[in-house]
Each structure stands twice: as structure tokens, then as C-alpha cells.
C-alpha positions in Angstrom: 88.8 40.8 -36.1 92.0 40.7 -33.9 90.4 43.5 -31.9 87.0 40.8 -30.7 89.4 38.4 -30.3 92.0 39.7 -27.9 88.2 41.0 -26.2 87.0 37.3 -25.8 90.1 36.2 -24.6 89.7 38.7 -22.1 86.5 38.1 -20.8 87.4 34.0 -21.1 89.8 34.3 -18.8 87.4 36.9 -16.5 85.3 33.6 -16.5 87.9 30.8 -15.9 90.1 32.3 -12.8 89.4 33.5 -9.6 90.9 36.2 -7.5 90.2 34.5 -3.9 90.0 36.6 -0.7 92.4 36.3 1.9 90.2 36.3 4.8 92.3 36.5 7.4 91.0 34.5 10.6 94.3 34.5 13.1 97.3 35.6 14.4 99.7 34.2 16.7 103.3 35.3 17.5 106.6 33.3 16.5 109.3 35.3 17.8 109.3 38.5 16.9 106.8 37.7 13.4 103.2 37.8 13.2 101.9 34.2 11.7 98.5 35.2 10.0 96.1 32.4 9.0 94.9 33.6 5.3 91.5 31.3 5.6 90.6 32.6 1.9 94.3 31.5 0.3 94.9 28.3 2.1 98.3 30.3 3.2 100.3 31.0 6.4 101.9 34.3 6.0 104.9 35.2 8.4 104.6 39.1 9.2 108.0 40.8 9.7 106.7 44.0 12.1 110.6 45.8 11.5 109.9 45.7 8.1 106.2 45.5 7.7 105.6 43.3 5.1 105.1 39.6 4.1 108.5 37.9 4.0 108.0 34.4 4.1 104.2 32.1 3.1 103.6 28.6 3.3 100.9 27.2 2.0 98.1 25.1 3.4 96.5 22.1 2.1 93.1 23.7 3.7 91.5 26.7 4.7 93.3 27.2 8.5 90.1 28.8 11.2 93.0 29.1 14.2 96.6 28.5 14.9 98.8 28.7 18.1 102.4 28.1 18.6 105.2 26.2 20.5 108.8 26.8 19.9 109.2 26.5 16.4 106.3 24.5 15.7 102.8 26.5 14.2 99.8 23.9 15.3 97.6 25.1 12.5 93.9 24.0 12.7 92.2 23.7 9.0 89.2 22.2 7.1 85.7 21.9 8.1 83.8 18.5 8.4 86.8 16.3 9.0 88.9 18.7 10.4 92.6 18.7 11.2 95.5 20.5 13.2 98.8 20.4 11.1 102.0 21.0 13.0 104.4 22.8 10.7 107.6 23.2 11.2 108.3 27.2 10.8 112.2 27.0 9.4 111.4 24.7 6.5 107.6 24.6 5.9 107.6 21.5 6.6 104.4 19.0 8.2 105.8 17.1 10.9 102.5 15.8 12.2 98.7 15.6 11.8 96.1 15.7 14.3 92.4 14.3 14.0 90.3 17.9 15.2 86.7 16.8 14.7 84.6 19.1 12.5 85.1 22.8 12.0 88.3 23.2 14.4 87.7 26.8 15.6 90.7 27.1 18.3 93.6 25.3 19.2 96.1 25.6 22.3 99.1 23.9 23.8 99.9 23.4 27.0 102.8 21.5 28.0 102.9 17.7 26.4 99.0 18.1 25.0 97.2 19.4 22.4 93.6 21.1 23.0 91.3 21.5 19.9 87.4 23.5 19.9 85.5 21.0 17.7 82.4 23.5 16.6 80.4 21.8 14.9 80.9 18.2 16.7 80.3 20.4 19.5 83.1 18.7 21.8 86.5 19.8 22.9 89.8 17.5 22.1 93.1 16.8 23.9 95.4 14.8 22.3 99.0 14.0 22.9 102.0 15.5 21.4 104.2 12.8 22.1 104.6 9.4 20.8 102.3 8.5 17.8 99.1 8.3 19.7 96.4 10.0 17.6 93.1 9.3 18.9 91.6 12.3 20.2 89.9 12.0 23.6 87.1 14.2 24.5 87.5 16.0 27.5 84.1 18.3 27.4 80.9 18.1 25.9 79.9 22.0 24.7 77.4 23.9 22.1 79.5 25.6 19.1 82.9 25.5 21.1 84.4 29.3 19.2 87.5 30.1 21.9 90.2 28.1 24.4 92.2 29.9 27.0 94.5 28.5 29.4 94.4 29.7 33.1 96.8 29.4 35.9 95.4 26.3 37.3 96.2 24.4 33.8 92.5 24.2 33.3 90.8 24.5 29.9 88.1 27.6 29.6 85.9 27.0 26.6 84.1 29.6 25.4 80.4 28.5 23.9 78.9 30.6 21.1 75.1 30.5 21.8 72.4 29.6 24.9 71.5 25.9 24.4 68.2 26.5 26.9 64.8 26.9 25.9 64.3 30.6 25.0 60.6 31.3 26.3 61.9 31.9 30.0 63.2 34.8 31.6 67.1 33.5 31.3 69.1 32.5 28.4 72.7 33.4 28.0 75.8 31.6 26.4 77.8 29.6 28.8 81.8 28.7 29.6 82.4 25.3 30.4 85.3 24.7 32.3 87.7 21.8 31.8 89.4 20.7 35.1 92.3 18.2 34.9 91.7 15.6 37.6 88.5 16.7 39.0 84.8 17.5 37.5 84.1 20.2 34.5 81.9 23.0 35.3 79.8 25.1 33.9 79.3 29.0 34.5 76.6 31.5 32.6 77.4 34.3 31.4 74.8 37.3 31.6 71.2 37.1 30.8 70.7 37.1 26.9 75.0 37.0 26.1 74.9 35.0 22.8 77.2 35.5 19.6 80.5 34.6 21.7 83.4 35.0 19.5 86.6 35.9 21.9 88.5 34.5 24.8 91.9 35.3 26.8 93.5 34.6 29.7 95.6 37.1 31.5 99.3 36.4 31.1 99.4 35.7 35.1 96.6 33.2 34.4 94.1 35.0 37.1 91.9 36.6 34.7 89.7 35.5 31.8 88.2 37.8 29.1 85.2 36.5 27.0 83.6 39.0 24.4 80.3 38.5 22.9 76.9 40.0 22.6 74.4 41.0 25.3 70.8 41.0 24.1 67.8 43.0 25.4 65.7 40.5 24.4 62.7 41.0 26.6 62.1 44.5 25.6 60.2 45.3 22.0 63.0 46.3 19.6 61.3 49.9 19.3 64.4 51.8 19.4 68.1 51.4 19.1 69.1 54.3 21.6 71.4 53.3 24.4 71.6 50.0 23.7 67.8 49.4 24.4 68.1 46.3 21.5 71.8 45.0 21.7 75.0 46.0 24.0 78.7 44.5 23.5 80.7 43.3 26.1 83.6 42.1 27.5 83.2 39.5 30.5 85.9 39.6 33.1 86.3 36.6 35.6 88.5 36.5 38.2 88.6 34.9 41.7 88.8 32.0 38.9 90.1 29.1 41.6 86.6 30.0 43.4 83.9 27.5 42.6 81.5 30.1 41.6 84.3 32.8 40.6 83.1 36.5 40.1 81.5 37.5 36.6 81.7 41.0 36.0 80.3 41.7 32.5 81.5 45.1 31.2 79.4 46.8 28.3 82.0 48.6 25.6 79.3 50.7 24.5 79.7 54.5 25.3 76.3 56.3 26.2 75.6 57.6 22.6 77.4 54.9 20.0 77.4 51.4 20.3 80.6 49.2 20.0 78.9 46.5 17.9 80.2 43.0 17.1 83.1 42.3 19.9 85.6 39.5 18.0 89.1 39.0 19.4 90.7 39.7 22.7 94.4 39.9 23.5 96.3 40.8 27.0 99.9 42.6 26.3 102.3 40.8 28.0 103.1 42.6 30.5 99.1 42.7 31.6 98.8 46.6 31.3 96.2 46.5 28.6 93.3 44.8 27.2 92.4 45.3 24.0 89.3 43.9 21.8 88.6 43.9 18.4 85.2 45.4 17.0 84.2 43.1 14.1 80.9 45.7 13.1 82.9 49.3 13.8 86.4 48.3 12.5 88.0 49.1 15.7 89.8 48.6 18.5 89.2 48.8 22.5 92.3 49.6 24.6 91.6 49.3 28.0 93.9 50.1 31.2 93.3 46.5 32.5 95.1 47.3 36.4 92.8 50.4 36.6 89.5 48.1 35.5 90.2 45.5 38.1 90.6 48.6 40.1 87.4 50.4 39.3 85.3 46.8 39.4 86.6 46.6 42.8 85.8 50.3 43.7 81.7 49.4 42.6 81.4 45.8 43.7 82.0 47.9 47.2 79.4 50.0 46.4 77.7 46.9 45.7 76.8 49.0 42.5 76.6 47.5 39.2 79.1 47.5 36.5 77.3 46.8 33.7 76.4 50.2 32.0 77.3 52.0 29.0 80.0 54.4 29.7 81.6 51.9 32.3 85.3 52.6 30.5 84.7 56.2 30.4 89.1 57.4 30.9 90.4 54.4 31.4 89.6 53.1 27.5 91.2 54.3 24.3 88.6 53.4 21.4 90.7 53.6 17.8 89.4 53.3 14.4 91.5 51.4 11.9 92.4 51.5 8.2 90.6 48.0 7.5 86.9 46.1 7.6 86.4 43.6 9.9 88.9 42.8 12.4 88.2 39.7 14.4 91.8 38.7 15.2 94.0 40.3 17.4 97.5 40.2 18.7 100.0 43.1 20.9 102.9 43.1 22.2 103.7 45.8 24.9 104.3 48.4 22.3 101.8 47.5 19.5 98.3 46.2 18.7 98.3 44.5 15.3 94.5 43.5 14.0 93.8 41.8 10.2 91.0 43.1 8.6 88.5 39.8 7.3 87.0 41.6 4.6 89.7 44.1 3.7 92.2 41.9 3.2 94.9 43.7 5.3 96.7 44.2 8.7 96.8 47.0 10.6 99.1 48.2 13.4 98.3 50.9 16.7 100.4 51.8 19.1 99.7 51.5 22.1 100.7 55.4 23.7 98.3 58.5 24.5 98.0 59.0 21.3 97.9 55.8 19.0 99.9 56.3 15.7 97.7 53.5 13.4 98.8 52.2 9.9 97.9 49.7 7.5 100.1 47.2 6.0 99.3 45.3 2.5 99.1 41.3 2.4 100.0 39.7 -0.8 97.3 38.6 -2.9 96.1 35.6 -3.2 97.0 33.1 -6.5 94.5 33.2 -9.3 93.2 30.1 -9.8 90.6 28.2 -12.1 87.4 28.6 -11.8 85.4 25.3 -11.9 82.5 25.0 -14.2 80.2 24.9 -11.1 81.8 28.2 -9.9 81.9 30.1 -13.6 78.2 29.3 -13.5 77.5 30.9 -10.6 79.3 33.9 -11.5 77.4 34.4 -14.0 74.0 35.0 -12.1 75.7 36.1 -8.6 79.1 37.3 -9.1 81.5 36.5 -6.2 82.6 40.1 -5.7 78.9 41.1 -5.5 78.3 38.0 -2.5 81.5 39.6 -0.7 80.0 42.6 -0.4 76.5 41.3 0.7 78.2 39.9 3.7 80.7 42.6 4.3 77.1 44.7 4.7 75.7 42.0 6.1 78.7 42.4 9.5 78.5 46.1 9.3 77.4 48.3 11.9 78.1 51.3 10.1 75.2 50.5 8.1 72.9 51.2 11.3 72.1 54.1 13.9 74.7 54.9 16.1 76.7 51.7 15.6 74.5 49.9 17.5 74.5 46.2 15.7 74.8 44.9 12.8 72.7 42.4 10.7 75.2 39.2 12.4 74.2 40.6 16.1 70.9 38.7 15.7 72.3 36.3 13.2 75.7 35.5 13.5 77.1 33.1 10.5 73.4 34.6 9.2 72.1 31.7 11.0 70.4 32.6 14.6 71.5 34.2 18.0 68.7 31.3 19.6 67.1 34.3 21.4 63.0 35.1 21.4 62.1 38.7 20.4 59.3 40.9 20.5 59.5 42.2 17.5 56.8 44.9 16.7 56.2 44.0 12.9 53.2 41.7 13.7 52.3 43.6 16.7 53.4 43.2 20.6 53.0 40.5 23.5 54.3 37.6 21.4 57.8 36.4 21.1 59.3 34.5 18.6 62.4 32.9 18.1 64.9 34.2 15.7 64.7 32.4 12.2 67.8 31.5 10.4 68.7 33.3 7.0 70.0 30.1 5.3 67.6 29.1 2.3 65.0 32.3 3.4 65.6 33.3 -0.2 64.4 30.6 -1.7 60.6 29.9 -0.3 58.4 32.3 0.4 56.5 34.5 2.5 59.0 34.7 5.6 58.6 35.6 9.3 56.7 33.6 11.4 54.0 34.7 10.7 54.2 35.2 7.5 53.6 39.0 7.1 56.6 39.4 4.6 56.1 38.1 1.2 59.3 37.3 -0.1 63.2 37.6 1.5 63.8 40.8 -0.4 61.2 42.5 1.6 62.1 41.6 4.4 65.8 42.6 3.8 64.7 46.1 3.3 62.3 46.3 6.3 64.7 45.2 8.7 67.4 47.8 8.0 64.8 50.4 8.4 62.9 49.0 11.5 65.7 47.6 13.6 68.7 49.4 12.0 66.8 53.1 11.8 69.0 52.9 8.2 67.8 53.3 4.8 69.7 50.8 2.2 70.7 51.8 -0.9 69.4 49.9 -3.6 73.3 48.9 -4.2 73.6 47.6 -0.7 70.2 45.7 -0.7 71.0 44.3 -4.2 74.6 42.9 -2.5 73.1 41.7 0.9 70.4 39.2 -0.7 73.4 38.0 -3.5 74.9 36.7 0.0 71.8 35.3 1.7 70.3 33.6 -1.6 74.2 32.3 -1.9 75.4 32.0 0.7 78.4 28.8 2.0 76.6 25.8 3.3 78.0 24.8 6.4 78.5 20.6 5.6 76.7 18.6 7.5 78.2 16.4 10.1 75.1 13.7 10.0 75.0 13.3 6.3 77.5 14.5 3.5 80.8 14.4 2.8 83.0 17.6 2.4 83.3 19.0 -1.2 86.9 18.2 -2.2 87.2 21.4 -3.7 85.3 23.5 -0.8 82.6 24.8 -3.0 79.4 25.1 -1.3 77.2 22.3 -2.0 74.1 23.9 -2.8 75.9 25.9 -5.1 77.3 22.8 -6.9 73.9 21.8 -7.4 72.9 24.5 -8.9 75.4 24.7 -11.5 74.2 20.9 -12.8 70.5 22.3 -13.1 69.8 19.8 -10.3 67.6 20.9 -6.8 70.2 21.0 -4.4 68.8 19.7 -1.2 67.2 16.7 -3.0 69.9 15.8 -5.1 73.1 15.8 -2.7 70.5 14.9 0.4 69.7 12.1 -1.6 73.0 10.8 -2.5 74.0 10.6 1.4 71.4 8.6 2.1 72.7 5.9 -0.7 75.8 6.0 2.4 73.7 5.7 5.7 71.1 3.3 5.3 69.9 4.3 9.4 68.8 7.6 8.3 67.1 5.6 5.0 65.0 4.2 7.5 64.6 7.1 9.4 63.4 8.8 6.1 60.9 6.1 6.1 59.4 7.2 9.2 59.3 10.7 8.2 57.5 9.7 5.2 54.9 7.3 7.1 54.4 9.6 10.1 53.0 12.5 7.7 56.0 14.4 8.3 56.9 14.9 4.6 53.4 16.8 3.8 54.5 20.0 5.7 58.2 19.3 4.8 58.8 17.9 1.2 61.8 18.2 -0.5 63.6 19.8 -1.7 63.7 22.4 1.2 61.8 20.5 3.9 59.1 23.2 3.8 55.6 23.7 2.2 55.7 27.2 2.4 53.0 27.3 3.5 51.0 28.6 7.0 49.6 26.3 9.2 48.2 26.1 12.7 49.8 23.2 14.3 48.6 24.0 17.8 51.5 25.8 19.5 51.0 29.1 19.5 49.8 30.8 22.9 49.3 34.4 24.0 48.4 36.9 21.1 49.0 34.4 18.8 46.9 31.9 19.5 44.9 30.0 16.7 47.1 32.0 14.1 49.0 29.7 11.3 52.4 29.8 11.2 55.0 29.6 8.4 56.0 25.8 8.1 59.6 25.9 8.4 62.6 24.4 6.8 64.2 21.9 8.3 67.5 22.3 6.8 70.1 22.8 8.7 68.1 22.2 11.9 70.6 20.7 13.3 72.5 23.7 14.4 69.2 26.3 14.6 68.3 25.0 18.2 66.1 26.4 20.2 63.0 24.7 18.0 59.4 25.7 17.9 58.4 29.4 16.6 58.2 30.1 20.6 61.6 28.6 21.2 59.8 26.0 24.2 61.8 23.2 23.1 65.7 23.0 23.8 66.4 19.8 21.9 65.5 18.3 18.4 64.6 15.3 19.7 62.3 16.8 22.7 60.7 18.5 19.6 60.0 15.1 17.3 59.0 13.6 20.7 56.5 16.9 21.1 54.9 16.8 17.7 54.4 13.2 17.6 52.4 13.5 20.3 50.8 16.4 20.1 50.4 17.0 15.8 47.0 18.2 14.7 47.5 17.0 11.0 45.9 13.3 12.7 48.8 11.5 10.7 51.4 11.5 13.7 51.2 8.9 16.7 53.5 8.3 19.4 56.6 6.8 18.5 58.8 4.1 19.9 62.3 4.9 21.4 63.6 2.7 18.6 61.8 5.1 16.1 62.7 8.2 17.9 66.6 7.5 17.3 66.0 6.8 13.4 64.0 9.6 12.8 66.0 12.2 14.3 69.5 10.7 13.1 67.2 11.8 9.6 66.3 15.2 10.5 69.4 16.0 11.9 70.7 14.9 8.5 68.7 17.2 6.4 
């Protein structure tokens, strides 16, 4: 008897604490420590290199995306939907001030008496002052998924965008920098044609060069092979001649001939400017680059007038080092070292930076055990958090494809979508579709555009096999759709509140046997009577018939008019519109670059006979509604 009951106090307190992951997300120097952002723990960790270990952590009252710092002050941003920068004094621990930083705060920087702040998901970057008690933000540029913020020697602001925001049935679509310039107009460059899943920028430490990393997509040829980067290359953009109006892009592919590089994250400049180095988020390693002798080789070809983008570009003057973690998206070096924190593994690792790097890896303390709520021991029970971790640390991993090539994120980064058209050759060639997103894909069914896979599961499987040449185990299948069917719900900045306890929405739902998008989508509306009316609209224009609650989809396949080439006259899958406030370009053909461009489109054009032309008046409610969903 005292044998069962020691056994169910064991697997009681299996259920009701939680082991969270650290989930490192940045690093920044303070002297001669490493400050690394634990965005799992709610923790700032100071680094001691001399000694390597952990010696000091303070912890956060929010999960912290990014962090910079100024003397001996860490501007830590944090939180998601109402977002904040915390300045914390490094000697005592202590919050001196906070800073308003708009939703999802995904980089911060200093510069002089101001503050600069990458609002993602509000899609706007911040300055605000550091002096005095002035608070108020002001937005200084209007951007799409603002990821990165470097500083060049001008003083102006380079903001690097995470996807194209253009319609993606033309012949261009790319990511693009916008350009903050203190007393005179922003600008706007492109990167290359089909650049998308931006994650990374730099300045040089002379200010005269910027690095941006990200994704470069093939996307007009068929996906029928992975060799040679015929689907997706990884690159490193370098811009100089940066006071020029229309500076020089040269975008430099960190692919060698025969394995791909996939998933570029971080960049970092030594101080002295010697080297570049770049993390690889999907090959857990690291690019050091002789930065002098690639200015010097770009140089040599832009001569030539030969091109610099092609695979084997950093053929002897790149070191490529594999490290003793998973994931590594931050970066930071000084002129002897490289130090990179591994997301899923939960570490930090250093390389130096000689001939012949010497790597190790250094432990980070663990996070607290905690409590689980009831909301969280439920879902353990059918999806167990370990299990979910694993789905996504698949999910990132290029590894688990031919040659390195990509990973599932290098068409859907967050899982979401890289806002690209592709050929793909499951439902035959000549007609392009836009890439879906993942969130909710296991939870209606069939899937694809067309519908030619009946459930999520199958198409899980089929895409590692026909776009990854790589045969899942049932183990690695099993983990992968634990993460999609589960996965966090971004909160939504047109409807909800954030969770107080940061547990994902749907999953809360869940846990009270209640449908998650109709319930919580529900009770926001209770709070914003415009979008009530807007709902209204929806409901009396037809809309609801092809996108009921609870996931804004019938399931089912219609033809609605709008498909053209091969496809023409074929049904398509109704889709969700959850979350279609960040899945832009709309339409399976990707035509339409705005939500509102596509409400306009279908209430003109709708073959259901229910929709009519709406009023500008209309227009506004009923897309501050769908935005909202």
C-alpha cells in the first residue's frame, strides 16, 4: 500500500509541475559577460566567458524576444500583444524604467538619447526617448513583420522585414529593408527576387556595411528536385555604398555546391570587422567569413560584371563549423570567439575563431519547476509538452532533409507561410498556388488547395518525402503533427487580450471542453462592438456559409471563380480565415496583396449570388471583423 502511494505521488506531481525550456532568443555583451535572454524561463542569465558558466540571473516578469545594451543598463524587450522594453539596471537587478513597444517587440537598439523598438506584429517601428519621462512611442516607419534593427554610420535606422508584402502571381516578390532616415524621407530597397523568411541583420562596426540573412526561394521553378539549391538557397545580403540612394545589393548564397546551409538566423561582425559570422538555425552551425577578403572578392566580380550569387561563392575564404547544440539563431563574437545559444538545446556554445576552431558547449541552468495549470495538465495528457518540442525541433530541422537543403520553416516559417506561389507537382504542373499556413490544418480536413490530401497527417508524411527526398520515422511524424495540431497561437492584435498566464489560447479552450475559436472569438466581441457589427455584415453578406465557426471554414471545395490556367473551373478548399490577418498574400493564386483589396474583390465578384458591393462604410467594419478572427 505505501509502495502505490509513494507511485501516485509520483505521477501527481509528473502532472502538476512543469519543466520549462529555456529557449534562448539573444545575446548581447555587458562588459566582458554574455547577457542571454532565456525566452522559455522569463530569465536574463549573465554568462561569465573566463569561467564559463552562469554566475548571476535575474528574472523577467515576461518572456524577453531581444535585448541590447548601454552602459550598465540591459533594454530588455518582452511580452507579446502589449509588449514592453524594460530597462534593468545590471548591478542590482533592478527596473529603472518601462517602455510601451507595441506588440511582439522583436528587436531593440540604442542610439545616443533614443530608444528604437521592431513592433512585429503591429508592424511599425518605435523611437522613444530615454530621457525625461516622456513615454509615448512615436512611429518612425510603417513595415510588414519588422524581425531585425541595425544602426549605420549615418545614424539611420535599417529595418529588416520578414516577408514580401506584394502580390505573389508576378515575376518579383522578395522581402524588403526599409530604411529610417533622421530628418529626411524613409526608403525602401528589395532584397533579391523570392528573399522571404528574414531573420538577421548587422551593421559593420564602421557603420559602412549591412548584413541581412534570410531565405532565397526558387519559386518559379517546380519543386522536382532539391539538388543545388534548385528549391531553396540561404543567404547573406551585403550592402554597402549605403549613403548612395540606391546603394549596392550583393546577395551572397552560403550554400556550398553539394549541401545546403539551410535556415540563416543571426549575424554578428567581430569588432575589429575581420569576420562575419552567421548562425544556421536548420544545420546547427556556424558561417565564419573573412569579411575584408569578401568585399574584396565582390569587388573583383562586380568588375567582371559577373554575378555573385552562386553556390560555392565563399569557397576559402569561409570556415563552416558545426556545434554541440540545436538551433542556434543568436549570435555574438568578440575578436577571439564566437559564442551561439542553441533554441532547442537549451545551451551555449563557444568557437574560436583560428584555423582551426576549438568548439565547446557550455550548460545553462535549468529552468524553475513550476505548476502546471489545469488547462496545461489537460493538455499533457493527450499531447505531452516534451512530445510538441520535438515536433518543432523536427519541424526547424534540415538534417531531416537531402543534403541540408531546407527545412519544413523554409516554406513556413513560425509554421505559418513564406507568402510565396509554388508549382508544386502533387496536383500536376502549370498552376501556382500560394503557400498555406499550418496553423489549424490539423483540425479540418482534406488540405491543399486543391484538396488532393485527405487529412494533415498525410500530408505531413508526403511532404518530407516529395520536397525533403526524406523518409520520417513514424517517431518523427508522430512529434511533428503534436506541434502543428498544438501548436502557440500568436494573440491577435484586432481582437483578444493576452492570456495572463501565456498559455495559448486555443489550448485553454480546449482544456474547458469548449471550441476554441468560437468561444474566446466570441468573448472579444462582447469588448469591440465595431467588429460586432462587422460580424453582422459577414453574416448578411453570405460570408458565414463558406466560413462558419468555429474555424471560419466549411471544409469544404468550392469553385468561387478565381482560378485560371490549369486550374480553371476546379473547386478549391474553402479556407480558414483564422489568423488571416498575418497570412497575406490572399486568394489560392496569391493576386491579391491586401485583405481588404480581397473583401473588396469577392464582394464584387462572389458566385454564391449572396454578396453585393459594399459601401466604404461597410468595407471598414467588415474587415476590422475578419482581421479579428
Amino acid at each position: 500500500m505505501k509502495r502505490i502511494l509513494i507511485l501516485l505521488l509520483a505521477c501527481m506531481a509528473t502532472i502538476l509541475h512543469a519543466q520549462d525550456y529555456l529557449s534562448p532568443t539573444a545575446l548581447a555583451w555587458w562588459k566582458d559577460k554574455i547577457l542571454i535572454a532565456e525566452n522559455g524561463a522569463n530569465r536574463l542569465d549573465i554568462f561569465d566567458p573566463a569561467r564559463g558558466k552562469v554566475t548571476q540571473s535575474i528574472l523577467l516578469p515576461h518572456r524577453p524576444n531581444a535585448l541590447c545594451v548601454q552602459g550598465d543598463t540591459a533594454y530588455v524587450a518582452m511580452g507579446a500583444l502589449t509588449g514592453t522594453v524594460y530597462a534593468i539596471d545590471l548591478n542590482t537587478g533592478d527596473t529603472l524604467q518601462q517602455y510601451p513597444a507595441g506588440h511582439t517587440p522583436a528587436a531593440v537598439a540604442v542610439d545616443g538619447d533614443s530608444l528604437y523598438v521592431a513592433s512585429r506584429f503591429a508592424d511599425q517601428v518605435l523611437q522613444l526617448p530615454l530621457a525625461g519621462n516622456v513615454l509615448t512611442p512615436t512611429r518612425i516607419a510603417r513595415c510588414s513583420q519588422p524581425v531585425g534593427l541595425a544602426i549605420d554610420a549615418r545614424k539611420n535606422i535599417w529595418v529588416a522585414n520578414h516577408l514580401p508584402t506584394t502580390p505573389a502571381n508576378g515575376e518579383q516578390s522578395a522581402a524588403i529593408l526599409t530604411v529610417f532616415v533622421p530628418h529626411g524621407l524613409n526608403r525602401e530597397y528589395s532584397l533579391a527576387n523570392g528573399s522571404q523568411g528574414v531573420r538577421g541583420i548587422v551593421a559593420s562596426p564602421d557603420g559602412k556595411y549591412i548584413a541581412v540573412t534570410h531565405v532565397v526561394s526558387r519559386f518559379h521553378t517546380p519543386p522536382t528536385q532539391l539538388d543545388r539549391g534548385w528549391v531553396n538557397t540561404n543567404a547573406v545580403t551585403i550592402i554597402d555604398n549605403i549613403d548612395n540612394e540606391r546603394p549596392d545589393m550583393h546577395t551572397i548564397l552560403l550554400d556550398d555546391t553539394n549541401e545546403g546551409a539551410a535556415n540563416p538566423w543571426g549575424a554578428t561582425f567581430t569588432p575589429d570587422g575581420s569576420k562575419l559570422i552567421v548562425t544556421h538555425a536548420g544545420t546547427h552551425e556556424l558561417s565564419i567569413i573573412d569579411f575584408p577578403a569578401l568585399i574584396r572578392k565582390i569587388s573583383e566580380h562586380k568588375a567582371k560584371d559577373a554575378a555573385v550569387d552562386q553556390l560555392g561563392f565563399l569557397s576559402g575564404i569561409r570556415q563552416r563549423v558545426a556545434l554541440p547544440l540545436n538551433g542556434p539563431r543568436c549570435i555574438l563574437a568578440d575578436n577571439n570567439t564566437a559564442y551561439a545559444a542553441g533554441y532547442f538545446s537549451d545551451n551555449l556554445a563557444s568557437a574560436t575563431l583560428t584555423e582551426f576552431p576549438e568548439v565547446a558547449a557550455h550548460e545553462l541552468p535549468a529552468a524553475a519547476p513550476r505548476a502546471l495549470t489545469n488547462e496545461e495538465a489537460f493538455l499533457e495528457k493527450i499531447a505531452p509538452k516534451a512530445l510538441r518540442r520535438k515536433g518543432e525541433e523536427h519541424f526547424n530541422d534540415a538534417n531531416l532533409c537531402y543534403q541540408k537543403w531546407m527545412s519544413c520553416a523554409s516554406c513556413h516559417p513560425d509554421a505559418r507561410v513564406d507568402a510565396l506561389n509554388w508549382d508544386l507537382p502533387n496536383d500536376g504542373f502549370g498552376n501556382p498556388k500560394n503557400t498555406r499556413s499550418m496553423y489549424l490544418s490539423h483540425r479540418r480536413a482534406p488540405v491543399m488547395s486543391l484538396g488532393i490530401r485527405k487529412d494533415a497527417e498525410t500530408a505531413v508524411k508526403s511532404g518530407f518525402i516529395g520536397f525533403q527526398c526524406y523518409s520520417a520515422s513514424d517517431d518523427e511524424l508522430k512529434a511533428v503533427n503534436a506541434y502543428l495540431k498544438h501548436m502557440p497561437v500568436t494573440p491577435n492584435p484586432f481582437s483578444m487580450g493576452e492570456p495572463a498566464d501565456d498559455t495559448p489560447i486555443i489550448e485553454r479552450a480546449i482544456a474547458r471542453g469548449q471550441d476554441s475559436c468560437l468561444q474566446c472569438h466570441s468573448a472579444a466581441l462582447q469588448r469591440r462592438k465595431p467588429i460586432d457589427e462587422g460580424r453582422k455584415i459577414f453574416r448578411d453578406a453570405g460570408c458565414s456559409t463558406c466560413h462558419p465557426h468555429p474555424y471560419f471554414t466549411n471544409c469544404k471545395t468550392v469553385d468561387v471563380g478565381t482560378t485560371g490556367g490549369l486550374d480553371k473551373g476546379k473547386p478549391i478548399v474553402v479556407p480558414t480565415l483564422s489568423e488571416v490577418w498575418r497570412t497575406a498574400p490572399y486568394f489560392h493564386d496569391g493576386s491579391t496583396g491586401t485583405l481588404r483589396e480581397a473583401i473588396r474583390q469577392r464582394s464584387r465578384t462572389s458566385k454564391n449570388g449572396q454578396d453585393a458591393e459594399l459601401s466604404e462604410e461597410e468595407l471598414d467594419l467588415l474587415l476590422q471583423y475578419v482581421k479579428s478572427l
